[in-house]
C-alpha positions as CSV (number, residue, x, y, z in Angstrom):
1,X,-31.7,-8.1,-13.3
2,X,-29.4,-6.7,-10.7
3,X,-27.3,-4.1,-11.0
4,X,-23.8,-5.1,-12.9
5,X,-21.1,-6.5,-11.2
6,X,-18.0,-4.3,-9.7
7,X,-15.0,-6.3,-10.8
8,X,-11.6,-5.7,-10.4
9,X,-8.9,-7.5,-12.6
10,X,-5.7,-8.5,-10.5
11,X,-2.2,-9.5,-12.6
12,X,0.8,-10.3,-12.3
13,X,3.9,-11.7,-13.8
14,X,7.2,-12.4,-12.1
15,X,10.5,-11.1,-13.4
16,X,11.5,-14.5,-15.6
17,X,8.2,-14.2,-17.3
18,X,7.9,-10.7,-18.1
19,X,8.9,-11.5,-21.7
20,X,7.0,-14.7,-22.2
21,X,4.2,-14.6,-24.9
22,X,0.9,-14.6,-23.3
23,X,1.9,-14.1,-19.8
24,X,3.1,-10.5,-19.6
25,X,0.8,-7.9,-17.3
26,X,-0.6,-6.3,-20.8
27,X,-1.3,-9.7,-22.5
28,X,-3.2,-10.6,-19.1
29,X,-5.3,-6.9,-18.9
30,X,-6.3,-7.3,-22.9
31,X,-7.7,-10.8,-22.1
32,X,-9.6,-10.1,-18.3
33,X,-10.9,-6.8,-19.9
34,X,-12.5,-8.9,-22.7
35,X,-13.7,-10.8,-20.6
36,X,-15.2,-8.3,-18.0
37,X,-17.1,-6.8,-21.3
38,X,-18.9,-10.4,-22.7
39,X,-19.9,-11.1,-19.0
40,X,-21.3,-7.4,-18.1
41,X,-18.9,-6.5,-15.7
42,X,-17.7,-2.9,-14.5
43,X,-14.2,-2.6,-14.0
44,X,-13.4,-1.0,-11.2
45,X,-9.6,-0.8,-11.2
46,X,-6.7,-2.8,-12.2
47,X,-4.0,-4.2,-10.0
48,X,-0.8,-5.1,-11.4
49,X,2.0,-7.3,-9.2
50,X,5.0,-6.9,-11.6
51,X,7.9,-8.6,-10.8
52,X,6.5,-10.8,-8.3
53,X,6.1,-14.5,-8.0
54,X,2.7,-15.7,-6.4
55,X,5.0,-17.7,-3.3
56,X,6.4,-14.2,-2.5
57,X,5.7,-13.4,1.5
58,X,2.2,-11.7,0.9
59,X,3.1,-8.2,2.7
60,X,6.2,-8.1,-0.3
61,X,3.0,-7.9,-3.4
62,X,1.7,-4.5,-2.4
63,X,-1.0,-4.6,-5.3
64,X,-2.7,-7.6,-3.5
65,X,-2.7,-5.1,0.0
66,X,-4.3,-2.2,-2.3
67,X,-6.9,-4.5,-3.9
68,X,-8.0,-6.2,-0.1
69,X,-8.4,-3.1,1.0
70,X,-11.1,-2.1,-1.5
71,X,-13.1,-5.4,-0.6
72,X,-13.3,-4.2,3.1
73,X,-14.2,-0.5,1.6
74,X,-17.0,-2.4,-0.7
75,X,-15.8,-1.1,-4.2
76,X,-15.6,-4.9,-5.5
77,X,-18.1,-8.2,-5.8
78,X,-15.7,-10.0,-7.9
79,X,-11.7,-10.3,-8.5
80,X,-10.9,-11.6,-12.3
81,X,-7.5,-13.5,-12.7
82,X,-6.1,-15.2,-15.5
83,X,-5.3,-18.4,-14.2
84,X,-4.6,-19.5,-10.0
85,X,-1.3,-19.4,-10.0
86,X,-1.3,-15.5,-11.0
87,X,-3.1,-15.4,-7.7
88,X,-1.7,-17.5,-5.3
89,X,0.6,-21.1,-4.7
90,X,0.8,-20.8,-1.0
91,X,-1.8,-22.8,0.6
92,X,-1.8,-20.5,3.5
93,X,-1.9,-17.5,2.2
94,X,-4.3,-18.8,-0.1
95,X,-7.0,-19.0,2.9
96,X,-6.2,-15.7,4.3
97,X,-7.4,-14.0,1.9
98,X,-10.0,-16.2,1.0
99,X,-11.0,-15.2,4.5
100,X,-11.3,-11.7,3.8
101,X,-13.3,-12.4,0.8
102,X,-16.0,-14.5,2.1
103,X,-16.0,-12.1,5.2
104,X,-17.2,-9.4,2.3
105,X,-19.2,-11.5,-0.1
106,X,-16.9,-11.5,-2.9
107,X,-15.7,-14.0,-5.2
108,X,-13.1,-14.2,-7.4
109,X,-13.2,-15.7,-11.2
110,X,-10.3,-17.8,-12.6
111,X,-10.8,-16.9,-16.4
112,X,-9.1,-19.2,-18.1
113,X,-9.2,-22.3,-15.5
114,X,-13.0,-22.1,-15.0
115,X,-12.6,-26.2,-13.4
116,X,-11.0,-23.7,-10.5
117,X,-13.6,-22.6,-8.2
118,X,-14.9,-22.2,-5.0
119,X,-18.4,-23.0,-5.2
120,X,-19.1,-26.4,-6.4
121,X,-16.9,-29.5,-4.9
122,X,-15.6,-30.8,-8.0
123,X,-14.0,-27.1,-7.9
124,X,-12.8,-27.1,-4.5
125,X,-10.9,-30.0,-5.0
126,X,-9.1,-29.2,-8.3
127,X,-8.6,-25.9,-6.4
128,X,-6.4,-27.5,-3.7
129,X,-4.6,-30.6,-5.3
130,X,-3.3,-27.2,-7.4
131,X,-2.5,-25.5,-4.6
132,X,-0.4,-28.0,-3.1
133,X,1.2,-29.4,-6.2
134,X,2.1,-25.9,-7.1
135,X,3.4,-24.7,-3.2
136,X,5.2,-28.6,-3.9
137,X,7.0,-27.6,-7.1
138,X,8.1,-23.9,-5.6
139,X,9.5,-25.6,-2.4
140,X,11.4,-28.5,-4.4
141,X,12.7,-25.4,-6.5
142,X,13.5,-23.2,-3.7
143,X,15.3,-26.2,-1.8
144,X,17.7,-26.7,-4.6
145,X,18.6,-23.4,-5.5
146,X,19.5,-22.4,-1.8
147,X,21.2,-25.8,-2.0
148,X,23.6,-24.9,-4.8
149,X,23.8,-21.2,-3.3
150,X,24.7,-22.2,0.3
151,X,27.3,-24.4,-2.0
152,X,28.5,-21.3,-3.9
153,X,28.7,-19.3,-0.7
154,X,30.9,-21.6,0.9
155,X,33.5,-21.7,-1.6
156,X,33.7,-18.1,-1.5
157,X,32.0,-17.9,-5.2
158,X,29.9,-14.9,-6.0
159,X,25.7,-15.6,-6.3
160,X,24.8,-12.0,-6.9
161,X,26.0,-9.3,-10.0
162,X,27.9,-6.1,-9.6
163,X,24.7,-3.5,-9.6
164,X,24.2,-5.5,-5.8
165,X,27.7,-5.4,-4.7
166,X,28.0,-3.4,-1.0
167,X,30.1,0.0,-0.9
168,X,33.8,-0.8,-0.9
169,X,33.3,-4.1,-3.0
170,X,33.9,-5.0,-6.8
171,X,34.0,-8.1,-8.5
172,X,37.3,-9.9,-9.0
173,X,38.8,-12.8,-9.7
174,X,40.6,-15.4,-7.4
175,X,42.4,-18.2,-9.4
176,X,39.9,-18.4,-12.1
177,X,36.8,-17.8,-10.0
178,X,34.9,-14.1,-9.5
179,X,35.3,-13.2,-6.0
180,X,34.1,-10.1,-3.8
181,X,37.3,-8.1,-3.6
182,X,37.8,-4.4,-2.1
183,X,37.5,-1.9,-4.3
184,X,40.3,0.8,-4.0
185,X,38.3,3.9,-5.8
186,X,36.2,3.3,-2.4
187,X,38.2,1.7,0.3
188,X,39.2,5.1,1.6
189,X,35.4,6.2,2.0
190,X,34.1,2.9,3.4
191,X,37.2,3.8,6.4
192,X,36.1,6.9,7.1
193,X,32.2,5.6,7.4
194,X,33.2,3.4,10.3
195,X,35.9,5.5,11.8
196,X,33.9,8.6,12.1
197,X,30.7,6.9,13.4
198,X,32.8,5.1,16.2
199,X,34.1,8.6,17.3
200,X,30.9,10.2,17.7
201,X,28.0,7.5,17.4
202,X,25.6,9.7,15.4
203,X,24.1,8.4,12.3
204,X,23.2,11.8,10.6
205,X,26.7,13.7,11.3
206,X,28.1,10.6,9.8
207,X,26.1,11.0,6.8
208,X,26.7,14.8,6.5
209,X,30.7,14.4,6.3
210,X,31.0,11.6,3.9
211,X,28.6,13.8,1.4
212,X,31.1,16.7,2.2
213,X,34.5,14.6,1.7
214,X,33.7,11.3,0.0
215,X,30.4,10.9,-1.9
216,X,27.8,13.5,-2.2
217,X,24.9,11.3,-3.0
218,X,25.7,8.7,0.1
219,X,22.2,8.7,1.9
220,X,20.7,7.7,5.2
221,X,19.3,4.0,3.9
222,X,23.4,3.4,2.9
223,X,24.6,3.8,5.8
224,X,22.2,1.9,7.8
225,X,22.8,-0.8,5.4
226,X,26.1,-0.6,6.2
227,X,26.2,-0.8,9.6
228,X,23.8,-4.0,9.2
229,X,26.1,-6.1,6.8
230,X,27.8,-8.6,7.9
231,X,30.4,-8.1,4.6
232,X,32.3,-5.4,5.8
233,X,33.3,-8.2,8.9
234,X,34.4,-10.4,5.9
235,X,31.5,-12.9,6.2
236,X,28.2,-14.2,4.7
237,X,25.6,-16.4,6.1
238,X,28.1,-16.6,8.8
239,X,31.1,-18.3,6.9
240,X,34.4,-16.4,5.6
241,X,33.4,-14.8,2.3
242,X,35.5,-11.6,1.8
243,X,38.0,-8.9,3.0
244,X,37.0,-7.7,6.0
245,X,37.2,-4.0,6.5
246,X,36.1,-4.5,10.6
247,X,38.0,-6.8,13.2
248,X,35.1,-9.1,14.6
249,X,35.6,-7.2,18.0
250,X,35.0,-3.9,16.1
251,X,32.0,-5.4,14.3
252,X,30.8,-6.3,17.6
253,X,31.3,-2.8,19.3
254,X,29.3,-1.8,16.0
255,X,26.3,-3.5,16.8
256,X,26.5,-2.5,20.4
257,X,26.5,1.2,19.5
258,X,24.0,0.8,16.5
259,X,21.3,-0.9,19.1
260,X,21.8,1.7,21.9
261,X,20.7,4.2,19.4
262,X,17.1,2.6,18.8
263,X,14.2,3.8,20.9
264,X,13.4,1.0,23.4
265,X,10.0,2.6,24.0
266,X,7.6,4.8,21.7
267,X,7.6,8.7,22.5
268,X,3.7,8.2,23.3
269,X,3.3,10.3,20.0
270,X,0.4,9.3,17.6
271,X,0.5,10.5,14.3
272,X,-2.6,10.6,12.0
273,X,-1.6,10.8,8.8
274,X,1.5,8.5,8.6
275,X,1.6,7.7,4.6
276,X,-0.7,9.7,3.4
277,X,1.6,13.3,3.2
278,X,3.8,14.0,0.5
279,X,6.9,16.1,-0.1
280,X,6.0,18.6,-2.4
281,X,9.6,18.8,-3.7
282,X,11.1,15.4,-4.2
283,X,7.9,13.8,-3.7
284,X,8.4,11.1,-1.1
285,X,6.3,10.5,2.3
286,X,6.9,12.4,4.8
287,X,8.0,11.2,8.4
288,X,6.6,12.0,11.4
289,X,8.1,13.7,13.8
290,X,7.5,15.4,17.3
291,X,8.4,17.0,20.5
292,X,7.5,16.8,24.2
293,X,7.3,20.0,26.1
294,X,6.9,19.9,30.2
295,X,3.1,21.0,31.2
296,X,2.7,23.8,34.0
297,X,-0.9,22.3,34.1
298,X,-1.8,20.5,37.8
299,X,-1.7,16.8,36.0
300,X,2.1,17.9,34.8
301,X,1.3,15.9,31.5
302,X,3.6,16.8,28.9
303,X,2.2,18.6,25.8
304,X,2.7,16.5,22.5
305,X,3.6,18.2,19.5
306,X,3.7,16.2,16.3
307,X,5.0,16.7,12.9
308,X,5.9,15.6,9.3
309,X,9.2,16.2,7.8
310,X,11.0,15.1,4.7
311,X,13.8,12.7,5.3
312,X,15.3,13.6,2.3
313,X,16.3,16.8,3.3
314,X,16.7,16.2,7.0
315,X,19.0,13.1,6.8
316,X,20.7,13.8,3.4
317,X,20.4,16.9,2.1
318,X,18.7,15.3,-1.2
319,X,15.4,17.1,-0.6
320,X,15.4,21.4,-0.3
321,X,11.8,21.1,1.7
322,X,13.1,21.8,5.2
323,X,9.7,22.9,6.5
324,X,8.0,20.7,9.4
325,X,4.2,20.3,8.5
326,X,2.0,20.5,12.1
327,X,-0.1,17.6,12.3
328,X,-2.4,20.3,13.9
329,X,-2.2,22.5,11.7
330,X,-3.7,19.5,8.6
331,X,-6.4,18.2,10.7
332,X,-7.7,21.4,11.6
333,X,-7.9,22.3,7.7
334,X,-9.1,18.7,7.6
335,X,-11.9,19.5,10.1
336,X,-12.9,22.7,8.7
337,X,-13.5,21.3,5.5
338,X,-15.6,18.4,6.4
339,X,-17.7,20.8,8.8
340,X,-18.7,22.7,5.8
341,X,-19.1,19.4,3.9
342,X,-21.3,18.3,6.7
343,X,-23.3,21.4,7.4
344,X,-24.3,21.2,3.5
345,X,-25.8,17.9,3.9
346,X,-27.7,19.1,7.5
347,X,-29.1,21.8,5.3
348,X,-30.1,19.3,2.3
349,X,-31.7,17.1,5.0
350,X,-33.5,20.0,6.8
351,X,-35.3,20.9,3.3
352,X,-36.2,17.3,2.4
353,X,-37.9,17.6,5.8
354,X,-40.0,20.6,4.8
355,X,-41.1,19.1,1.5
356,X,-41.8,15.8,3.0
357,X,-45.4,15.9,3.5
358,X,-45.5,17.1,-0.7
359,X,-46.3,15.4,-3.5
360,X,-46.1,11.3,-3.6
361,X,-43.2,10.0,-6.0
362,X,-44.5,8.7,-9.0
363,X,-42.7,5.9,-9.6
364,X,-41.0,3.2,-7.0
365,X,-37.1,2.4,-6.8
366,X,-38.5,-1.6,-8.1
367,X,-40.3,-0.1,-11.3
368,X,-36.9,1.7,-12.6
369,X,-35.1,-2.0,-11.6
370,X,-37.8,-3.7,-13.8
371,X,-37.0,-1.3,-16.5
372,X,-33.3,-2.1,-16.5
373,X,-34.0,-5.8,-16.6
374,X,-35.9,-5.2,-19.7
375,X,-33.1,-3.0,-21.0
376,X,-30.2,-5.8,-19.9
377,X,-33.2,-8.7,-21.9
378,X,-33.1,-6.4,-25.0
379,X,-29.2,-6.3,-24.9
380,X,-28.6,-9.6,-24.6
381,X,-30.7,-10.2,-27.4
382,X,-28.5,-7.8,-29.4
383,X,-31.4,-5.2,-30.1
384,X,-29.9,-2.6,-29.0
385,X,-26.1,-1.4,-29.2
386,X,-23.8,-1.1,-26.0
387,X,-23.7,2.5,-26.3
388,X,-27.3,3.1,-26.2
389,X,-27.4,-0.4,-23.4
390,X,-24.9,1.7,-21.4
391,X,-26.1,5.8,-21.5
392,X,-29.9,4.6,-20.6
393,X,-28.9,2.1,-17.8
394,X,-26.7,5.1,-16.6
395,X,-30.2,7.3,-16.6
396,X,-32.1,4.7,-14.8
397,X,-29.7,5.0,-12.3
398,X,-29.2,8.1,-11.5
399,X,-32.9,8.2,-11.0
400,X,-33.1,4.8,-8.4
401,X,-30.3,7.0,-7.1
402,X,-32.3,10.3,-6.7
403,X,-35.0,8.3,-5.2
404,X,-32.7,6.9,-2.3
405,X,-30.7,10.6,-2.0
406,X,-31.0,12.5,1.5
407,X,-34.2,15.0,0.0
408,X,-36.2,11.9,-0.4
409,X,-35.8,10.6,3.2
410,X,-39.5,10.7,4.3
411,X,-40.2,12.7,8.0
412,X,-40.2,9.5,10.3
413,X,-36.7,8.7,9.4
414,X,-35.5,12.3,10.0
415,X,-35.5,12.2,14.1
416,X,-32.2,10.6,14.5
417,X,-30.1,12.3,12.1
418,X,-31.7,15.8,13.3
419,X,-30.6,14.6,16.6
420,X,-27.1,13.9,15.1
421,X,-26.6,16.9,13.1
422,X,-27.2,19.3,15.8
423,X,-24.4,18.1,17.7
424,X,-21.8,19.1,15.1
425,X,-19.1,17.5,13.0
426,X,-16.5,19.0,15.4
427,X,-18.3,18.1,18.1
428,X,-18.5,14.3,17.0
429,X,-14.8,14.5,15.9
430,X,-13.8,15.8,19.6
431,X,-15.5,12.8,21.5
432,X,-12.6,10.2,19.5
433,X,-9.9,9.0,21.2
434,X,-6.3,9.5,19.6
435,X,-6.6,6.1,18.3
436,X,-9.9,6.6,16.8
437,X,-9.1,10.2,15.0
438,X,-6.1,8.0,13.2
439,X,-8.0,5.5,12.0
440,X,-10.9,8.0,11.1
441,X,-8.3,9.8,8.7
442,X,-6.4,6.5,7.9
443,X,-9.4,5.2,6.4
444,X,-10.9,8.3,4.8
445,X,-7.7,9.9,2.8
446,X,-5.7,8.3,0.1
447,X,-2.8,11.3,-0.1
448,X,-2.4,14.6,1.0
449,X,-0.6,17.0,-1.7
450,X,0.8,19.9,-0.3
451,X,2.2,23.4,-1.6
452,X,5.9,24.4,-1.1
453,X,5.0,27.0,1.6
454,X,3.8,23.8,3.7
455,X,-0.3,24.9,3.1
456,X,-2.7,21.6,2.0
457,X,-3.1,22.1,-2.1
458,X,-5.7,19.2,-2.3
459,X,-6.7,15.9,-0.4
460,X,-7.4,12.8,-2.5
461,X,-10.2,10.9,-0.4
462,X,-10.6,7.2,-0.3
């Protein structure tokens, strides 16, 4: 018998249903974990949508991104789900993913629907009359509650709560109705947003005075969302909804400015580790950042200098790591470390090479595979416990593992990688385009953690 399946258990509940009995995330783990164990699965990691209906835009359930990334990386041969509509009720979306996972060989396991299926016909079919009664129930649903909202909105009649209510707003109510209404405690801060960013057009001097006068905890994101909203113009969805605090010609003149201030073209800048850095204060990714300086060389191409910041600190003074991290500066710790990584394993294949022509192994990667299927026959049978089943499958293992391991490559394979060794990690590494380094680190690191002087503390690989 092969070796035991790599599963991983995906769930997810939306908001409504987070109470429910038998649908909430821990209800769903307790029953796929089960079931992983009575069908001699390895779990591999869970992934947990919460607060997420399957018809959500697929780029919104970042879980689902996480989990098709370790298909293409080869962690998983099968996804367990409780039932098809924890997965998906968008026919299209549906497919794109089934996509990926044929691409990669792996299949995916309704546990509690097993009529849902992808390999026989009678399987396929229940599969997509579900699909599209299910995207037909979510579409009737979404129809008539944008209906009755595009009603509400109208007639002026609030559709959100208070904890969503824009700066300078607070509920009220309008002959018996709850209205958006200004709020006076914020009127005078809300004035001074607007009026200072017309006089000098610059988003973080903007946010810099309102923390000193107004509201020390206004941020960068606030007032981008405010100079987005169509509220503060007195409208929503385009129809007369509240006081205005703009005239529509200053709302205009708003938008006018706002879009002059975004980079038409990109600075040429390419940065490698974008998402992968974090603050070592507050936490949050860093940004990346750069500069151009004018070559004296004969080509006169400008020298690119790229960085990492904390927007936090720069755009709102909520962060006290000020530092700017050189991208140079990581990928050359980055390189050094992998060269020593690499010169290790040039070293473990040169002695393999030496021993080569030594003694013949004893035993044959297919005998230690036969002795597992008699282990996984004698389990199934009950005749021995799990935790005996699982510590000597783990031995075999490490011995088919042994056998396959660098020292056991015999001579004739050896030419190649001697060839490819002698050239260097930083030799290989140089020969990439800019493109090609960022995907290289994209794809190998999960997070960079650095220390408060700006130094790398540790790197979490993929």
């Amino acid at each position: 018998m092969s070796q035991k399946e790599r599963c991983a258990i995906y769930i997810r509940v939306s908001t409504a249903e987070q109470q429910m009995h038998g649908k909430s995330l821990q209800a769903q783990k307790e029953f796929l974990t089960n079931y992983a164990a009575e069908h001699g699965m390895q779990i591999v990691d869970t992934y947990a949508d919460e607060g997420k209906t399957a018809r959500k835009e697929l780029k919104k359930r970042r879980e689902i991104h996480r989990l098709i990334t370790d298909v293409k990386n080869a962690r998983i041969d099968v996804i367990l789900f409780w039932k098809m509509d924890r997965w998906f009720r968008n026919v299209s979306d549906f497919y794109k993913i089934q996509d990926i996972l044929d691409e990669h060989h792996v299949r995916w396991i309704a546990a509690a629907e097993p009529n849902m299926n992808m390999e026989t016909r009678d399987g396929r079919l229940n599969l997509n009359i579900m699909l599209s009664i299910g995207q037909n129930e979510v579409d009737t649903t979404s129809e008539r509650i944008k209906f009755t909202a595009d009603s509400m909105v109208k007639n002026g009649r609030l559709i959100f709560g208070e904890a969503n209510m824009p700066l300078g707003y607070k509920i009220g109510v309008i002959d018996g109705e709850k209205r958006m209404v200004k709020n006076p405690d914020e009127e005078d801060a809300v004035n001074a947003v607007f009026a200072y960013y017309f006089k000098y057009r610059k988003k973080k001097k903007t946010v810099l005075y309102i923390q000193e006068h107004f509201d020390p905890a206004f941020s960068y994101s606030r007032l981008q969302t405010m100079l987005h909203s169509e509220f503060y113009k007195g409208t929503y969805r385009g129809v007369p909804y509240c006081p205005a605090y703009l005239s529509k010609e200053q709302w205009e003149l708003l938008q006018e400015i706002k879009d002059k201030t975004i980079k038409t073209e990109r600075s040429g800048r390419i940065y490698y580790f974008s998402g992968r850095i974090r603050c070592p204060v507050c936490g949050t990714l860093l940004a990346g950042t750069g500069t151009s300086i004018a070559s004296q060389s004969k080509t006169k191409a400008p020298k690119i200098y790229s960085y990492y910041r904390c927007n936090k600190s720069l755009c709102s003074r909520q962060c006290g790591f000020t530092k700017r991290v050189s991208q140079k500066q990581v990928e050359a710790y980055l390189i050094n470390s992998l060269e020593k990584a690499f010169q290790k394993t040039a070293f473990t294949y040169s002695v393999s090479d030496a021993k080569a022509d030594r003694k013949p192994r004893r035993r044959s990667p297919e005998s230690y595979r036969n002795e597992q299927a008699r282990l996984n026959l004698l389990f199934q049978k009950e005749r021995i416990s799990w935790e005996h089943y699982e510590m000597e499958y783990a031995k075999i293992q490490e011995k088919i593992d042994a056998l396959s391991s660098p020292k056991n490559v015999q001579n004739k394979n050896l030419g190649s990688i001697k060839k490819l060794l002698s050239s260097g990690f930083k030799e290989m590494y140089r020969r990439l385009s800019e493109e090609n380094r960022q995907s290289f680190w994209q794809n190998a690191i999960r997070e960079i953690h650095l220390n408060a002087d700006s130094s790398v503390r540790r790197i979490d690989f993929h």
